[in-house]
C-alpha positions as CSV (number, residue, x, y, z in Angstrom):
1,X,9.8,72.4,36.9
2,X,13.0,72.3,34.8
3,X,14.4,75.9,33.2
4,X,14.3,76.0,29.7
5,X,17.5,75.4,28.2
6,X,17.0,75.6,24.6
7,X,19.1,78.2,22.7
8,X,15.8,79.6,21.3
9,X,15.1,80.2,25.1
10,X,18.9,80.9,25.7
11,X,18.9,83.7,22.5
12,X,15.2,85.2,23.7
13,X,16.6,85.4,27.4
14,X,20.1,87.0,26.6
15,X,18.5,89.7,24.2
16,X,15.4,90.5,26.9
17,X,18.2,91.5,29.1
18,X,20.6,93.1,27.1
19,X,17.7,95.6,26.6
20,X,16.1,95.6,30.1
21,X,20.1,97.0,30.4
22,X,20.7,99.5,27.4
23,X,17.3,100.6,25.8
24,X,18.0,101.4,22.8
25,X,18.1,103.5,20.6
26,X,17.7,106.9,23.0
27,X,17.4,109.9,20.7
28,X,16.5,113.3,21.7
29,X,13.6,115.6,20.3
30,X,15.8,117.0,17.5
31,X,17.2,113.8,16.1
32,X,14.1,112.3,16.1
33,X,12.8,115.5,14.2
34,X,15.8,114.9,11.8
35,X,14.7,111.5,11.1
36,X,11.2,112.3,9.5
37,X,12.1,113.2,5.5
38,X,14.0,110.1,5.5
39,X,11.0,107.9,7.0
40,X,8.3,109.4,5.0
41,X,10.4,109.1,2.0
42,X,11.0,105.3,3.2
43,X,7.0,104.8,3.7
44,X,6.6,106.4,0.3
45,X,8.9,103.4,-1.8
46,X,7.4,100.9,0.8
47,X,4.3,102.0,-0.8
48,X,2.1,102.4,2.3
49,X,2.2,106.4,3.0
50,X,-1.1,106.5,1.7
51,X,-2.3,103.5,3.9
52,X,-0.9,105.5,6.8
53,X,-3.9,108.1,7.8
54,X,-6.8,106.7,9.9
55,X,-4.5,103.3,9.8
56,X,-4.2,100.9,12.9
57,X,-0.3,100.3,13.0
58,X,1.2,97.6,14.9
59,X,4.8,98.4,15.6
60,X,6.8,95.1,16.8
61,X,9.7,95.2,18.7
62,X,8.8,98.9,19.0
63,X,12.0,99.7,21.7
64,X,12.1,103.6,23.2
65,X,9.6,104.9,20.1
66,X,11.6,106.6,17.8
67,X,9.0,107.1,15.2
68,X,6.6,108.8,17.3
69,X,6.9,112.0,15.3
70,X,6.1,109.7,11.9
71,X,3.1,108.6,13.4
72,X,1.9,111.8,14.4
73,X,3.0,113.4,10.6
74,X,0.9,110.6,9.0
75,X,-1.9,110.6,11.4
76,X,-2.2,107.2,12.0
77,X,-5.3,106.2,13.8
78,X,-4.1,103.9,16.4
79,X,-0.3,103.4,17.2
80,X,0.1,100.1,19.2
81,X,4.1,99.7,20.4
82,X,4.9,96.1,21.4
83,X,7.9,95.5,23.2
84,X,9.1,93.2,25.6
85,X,11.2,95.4,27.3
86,X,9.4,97.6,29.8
87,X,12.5,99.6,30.2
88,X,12.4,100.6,27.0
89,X,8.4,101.1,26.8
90,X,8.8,103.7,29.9
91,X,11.0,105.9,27.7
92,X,9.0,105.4,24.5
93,X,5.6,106.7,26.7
94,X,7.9,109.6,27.8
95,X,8.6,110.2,23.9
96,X,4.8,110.5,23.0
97,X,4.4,112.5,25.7
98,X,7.5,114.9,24.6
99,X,6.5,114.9,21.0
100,X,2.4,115.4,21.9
101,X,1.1,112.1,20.6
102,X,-1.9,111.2,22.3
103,X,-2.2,107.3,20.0
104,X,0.7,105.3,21.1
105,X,-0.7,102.5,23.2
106,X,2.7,100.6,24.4
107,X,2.5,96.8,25.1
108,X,4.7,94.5,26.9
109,X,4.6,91.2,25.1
110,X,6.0,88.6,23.2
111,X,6.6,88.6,19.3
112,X,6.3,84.9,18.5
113,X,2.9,85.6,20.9
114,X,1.2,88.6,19.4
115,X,-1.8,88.7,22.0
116,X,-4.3,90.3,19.5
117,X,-6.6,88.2,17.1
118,X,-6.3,87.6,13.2
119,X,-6.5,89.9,11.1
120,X,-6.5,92.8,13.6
121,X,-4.0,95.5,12.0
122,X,-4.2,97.7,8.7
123,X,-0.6,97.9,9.1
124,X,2.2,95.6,10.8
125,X,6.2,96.9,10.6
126,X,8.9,95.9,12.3
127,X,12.5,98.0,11.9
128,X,15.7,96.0,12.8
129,X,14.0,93.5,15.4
130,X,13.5,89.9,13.9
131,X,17.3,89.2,13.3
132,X,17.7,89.7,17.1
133,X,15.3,86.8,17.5
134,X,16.0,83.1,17.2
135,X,13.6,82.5,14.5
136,X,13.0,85.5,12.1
137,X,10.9,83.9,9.8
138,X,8.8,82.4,12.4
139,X,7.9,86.2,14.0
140,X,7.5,87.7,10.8
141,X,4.7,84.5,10.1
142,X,2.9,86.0,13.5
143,X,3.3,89.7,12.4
144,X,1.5,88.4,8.8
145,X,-0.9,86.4,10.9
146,X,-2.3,89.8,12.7
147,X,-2.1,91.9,10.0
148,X,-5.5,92.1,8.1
149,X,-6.8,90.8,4.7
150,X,-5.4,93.7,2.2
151,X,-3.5,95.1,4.7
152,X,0.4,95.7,5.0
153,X,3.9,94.0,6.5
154,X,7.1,95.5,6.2
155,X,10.4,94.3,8.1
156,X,13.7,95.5,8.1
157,X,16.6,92.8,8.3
158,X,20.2,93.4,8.7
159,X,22.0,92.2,5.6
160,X,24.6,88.9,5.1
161,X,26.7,91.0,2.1
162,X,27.0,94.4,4.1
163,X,28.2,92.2,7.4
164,X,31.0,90.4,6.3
165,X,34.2,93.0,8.0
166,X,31.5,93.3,10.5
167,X,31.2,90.0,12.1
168,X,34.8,89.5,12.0
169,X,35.3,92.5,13.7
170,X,32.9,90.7,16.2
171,X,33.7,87.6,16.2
172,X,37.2,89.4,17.7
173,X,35.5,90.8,19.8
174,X,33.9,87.8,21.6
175,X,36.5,86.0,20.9
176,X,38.9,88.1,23.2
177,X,36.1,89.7,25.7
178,X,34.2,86.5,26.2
179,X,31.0,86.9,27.4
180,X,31.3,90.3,29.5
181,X,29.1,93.2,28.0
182,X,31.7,95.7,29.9
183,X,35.1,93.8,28.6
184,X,33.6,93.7,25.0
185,X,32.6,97.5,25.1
186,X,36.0,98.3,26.4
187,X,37.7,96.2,23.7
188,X,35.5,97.2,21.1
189,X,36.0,101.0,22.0
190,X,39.6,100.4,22.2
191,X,40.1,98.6,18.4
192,X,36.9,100.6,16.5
193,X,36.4,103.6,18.8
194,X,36.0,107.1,16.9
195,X,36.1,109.3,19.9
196,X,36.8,109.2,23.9
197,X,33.9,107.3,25.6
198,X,33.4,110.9,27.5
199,X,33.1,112.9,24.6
200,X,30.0,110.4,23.1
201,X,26.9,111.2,23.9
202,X,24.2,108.9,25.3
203,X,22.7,108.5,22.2
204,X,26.4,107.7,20.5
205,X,27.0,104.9,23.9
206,X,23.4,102.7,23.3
207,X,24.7,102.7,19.8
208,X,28.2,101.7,20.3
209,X,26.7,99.1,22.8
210,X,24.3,97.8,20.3
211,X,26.4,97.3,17.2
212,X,29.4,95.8,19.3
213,X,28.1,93.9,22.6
214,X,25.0,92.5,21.4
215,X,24.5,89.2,22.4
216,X,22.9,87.7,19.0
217,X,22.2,88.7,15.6
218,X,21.5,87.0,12.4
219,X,22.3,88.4,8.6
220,X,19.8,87.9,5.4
221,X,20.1,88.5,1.5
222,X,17.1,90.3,-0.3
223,X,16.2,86.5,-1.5
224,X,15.3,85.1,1.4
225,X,13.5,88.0,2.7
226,X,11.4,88.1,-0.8
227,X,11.3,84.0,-0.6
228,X,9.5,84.3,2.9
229,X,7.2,86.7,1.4
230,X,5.8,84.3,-1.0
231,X,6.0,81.7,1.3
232,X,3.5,83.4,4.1
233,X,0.9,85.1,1.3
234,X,2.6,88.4,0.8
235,X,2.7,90.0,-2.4
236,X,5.3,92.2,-3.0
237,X,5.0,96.2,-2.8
238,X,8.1,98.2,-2.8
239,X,11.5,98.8,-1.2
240,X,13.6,101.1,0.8
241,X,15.8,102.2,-0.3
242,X,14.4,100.6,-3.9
243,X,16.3,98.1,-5.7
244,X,15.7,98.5,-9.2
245,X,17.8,101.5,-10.5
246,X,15.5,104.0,-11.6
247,X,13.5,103.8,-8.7
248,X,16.5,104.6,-6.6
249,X,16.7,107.8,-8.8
250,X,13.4,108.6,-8.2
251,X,13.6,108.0,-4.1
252,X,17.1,110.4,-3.8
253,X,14.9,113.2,-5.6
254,X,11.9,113.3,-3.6
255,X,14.7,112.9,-0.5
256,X,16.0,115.8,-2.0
257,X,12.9,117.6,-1.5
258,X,11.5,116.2,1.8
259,X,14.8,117.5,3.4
260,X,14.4,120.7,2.0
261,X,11.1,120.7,2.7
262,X,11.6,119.8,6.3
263,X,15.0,121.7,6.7
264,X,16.6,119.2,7.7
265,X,19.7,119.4,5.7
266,X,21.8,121.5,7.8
267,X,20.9,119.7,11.4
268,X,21.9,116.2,9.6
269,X,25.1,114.0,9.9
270,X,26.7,110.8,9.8
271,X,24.5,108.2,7.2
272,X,22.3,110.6,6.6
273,X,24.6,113.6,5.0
274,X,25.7,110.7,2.5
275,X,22.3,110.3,1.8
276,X,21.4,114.0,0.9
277,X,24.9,114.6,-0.8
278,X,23.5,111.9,-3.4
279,X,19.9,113.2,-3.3
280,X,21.6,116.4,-4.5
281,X,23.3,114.9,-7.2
282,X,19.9,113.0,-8.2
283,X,18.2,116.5,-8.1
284,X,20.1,117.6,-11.2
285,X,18.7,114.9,-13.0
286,X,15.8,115.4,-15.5
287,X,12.7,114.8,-12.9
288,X,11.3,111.2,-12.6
289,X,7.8,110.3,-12.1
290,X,6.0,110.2,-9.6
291,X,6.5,107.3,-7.5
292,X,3.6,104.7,-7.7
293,X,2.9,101.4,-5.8
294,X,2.8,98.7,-6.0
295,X,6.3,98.5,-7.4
296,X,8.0,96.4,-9.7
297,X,10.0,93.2,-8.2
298,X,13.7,93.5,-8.4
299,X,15.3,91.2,-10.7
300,X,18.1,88.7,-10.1
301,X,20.4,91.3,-11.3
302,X,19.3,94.1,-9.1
303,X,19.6,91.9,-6.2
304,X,22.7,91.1,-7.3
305,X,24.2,94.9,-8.0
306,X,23.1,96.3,-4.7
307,X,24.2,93.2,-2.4
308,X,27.4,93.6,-4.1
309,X,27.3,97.1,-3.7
310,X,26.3,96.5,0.0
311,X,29.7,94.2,0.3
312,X,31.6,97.0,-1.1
313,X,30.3,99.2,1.6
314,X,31.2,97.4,4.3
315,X,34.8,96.9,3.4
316,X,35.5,98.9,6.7
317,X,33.3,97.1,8.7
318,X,30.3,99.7,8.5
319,X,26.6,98.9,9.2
320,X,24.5,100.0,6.5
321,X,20.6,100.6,6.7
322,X,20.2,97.9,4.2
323,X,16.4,97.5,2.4
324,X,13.4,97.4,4.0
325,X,10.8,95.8,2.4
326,X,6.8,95.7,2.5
327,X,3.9,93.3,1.4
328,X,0.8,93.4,0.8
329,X,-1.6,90.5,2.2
330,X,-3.3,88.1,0.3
């Protein structure tokens, strides 16, 4: 029997061992404790926090289970992780086992195979997974395909305006590494380094690995992501972090309080003091309303401002969080 050759099976293959090699990402207790205003406040302009409780999640392309903590907070009432790194499904059993979650089920498996009926899930998410695949659109059709009637998809996709400094900065890299993960992490740490390779921690390495030595990634804009949706049944929900303008006001205040709720503001850094600095700003604005789903579509124009805005942000070759976005099933 002939090996498969294709560069679907070439891009699948590369990425399954890239992973089975640096599991990613590895966070400790407290940064994963750190991370749970801004993911409840992400659920909450996704519109699904309330779907959450009770809730049979699907999480695809679920890596070393960073959102165990999330889970727990919403009290979901099944957790299924699917992964087709077991590598990385060993550390995310160790997580729900550190953070006393007794509902994460993990799952070795395929995407583009989901090996779990129609209609199965109340909720399906997947958080910076699909543009590592060779067909995004294709995996987020199986994710819609197991979700159930009524129920909930939301993806995350890395963004074509925010990457543009970015994939030059990579395409130099491959260019003058070639295909050696250790020669493009040296090069890379050499060129775009912040610190000495001893003085990062484990966390700080997987990442450094995983923005720079990857071995495939693809970029979207907000209008193909929302053209998919319409294309595979999904009526649109919300955003994170929202599009339209004063529903980003309204997500930096209730970020504002979530951190101060959770006291996270101190233990914070990086992305996420940026985030709270403007949340503070927001605060001293007259209060919004409540936020309320499902949520307006952005325009052309807000698509517009923040991919532009997104471009302007990765003048310096900086990866961005980008929008997630949800839908509901037809």
């Amino acid at each position: 029997m002939q090996t498969d050759t294709t560069p679907t099976a070439t891009v699948s293959e590369s990425v399954h061992d890239f992973y089975r090699t640096y599991p990613f990402p590895q966070l400790t207790a407290a940064e994963r404790r750190r991370q749970v205003p801004f993911e409840i406040c992400k659920y909450r302009f996704l519109g699904i926090e309330d779907r959450m409780p009770g809730a049979r999640v699907l999480d695809v392309g679920c890596g070393t289970g960073r959102h165990m903590q999330l889970m727990k907070h919403f009290g979901v009432g099944q957790y299924v992780g699917l992964d087709r790194s077991p590598a990385s499904l060993e550390i995310a059993k160790q997580v729900a086992r550190e953070d006393g979650f007794d509902r994460f089920y993990p799952l070795e498996g395929d995407l583009f195979r989901i090996p779990f009926p129609d209609n199965t899930f109340d909720v399906v998410v997947s958080w910076g997974v699909l543009h590592h695949t060779p067909d995004p659109y294709r995996g987020l059709a199986e994710m819609v395909r197991v979700c159930k009637r009524g129920g909930f998809v939301a993806i995350f996709l890395y963004n074509r305006w925010n990457h543009w400094r970015f994939n030059m900065q990579k395409r130099r890299i491959l260019s003058e590494a070639g295909e050696d993960l250790e020669a493009r992490f040296q090069l890379a740490q050499r060129l775009y380094g912040t610190k000495p390779v001893d003085q990062m921690t484990r966390s700080e390495l997987l990442t450094f690995y995983d923005r720079y030595c990857h071995p495939y990634k693809s970029d979207h804009t907000f209008s193909e992501t929302l053209a998919w949706f319409d294309e595979l049944g999904l009526e649109y929900w919300g955003s994170s972090r929202p599009a339209r303008f004063l529903d980003f006001v309204r997500y930096l205040q209730q970020l504002n309080q979530l951190v101060t709720d959770h006291a996270a503001r101190e233990e914070s850094r990086g992305l996420a003091i940026r985030a709270i600095k403007a949340a503070r700003l927001a605060a001293k604005l007259p209060r919004l309303s409540e936020p309320r789903a499902p949520f307006r579509r952005p325009s052309v124009l807000h698509r517009f401002v923040w991919q532009a805005a997104l471009a302007w942000q990765g003048r310096n070759g900086r990866q961005s969080h980008s929008t997630s976005f949800a839908g509901r099933k037809r």
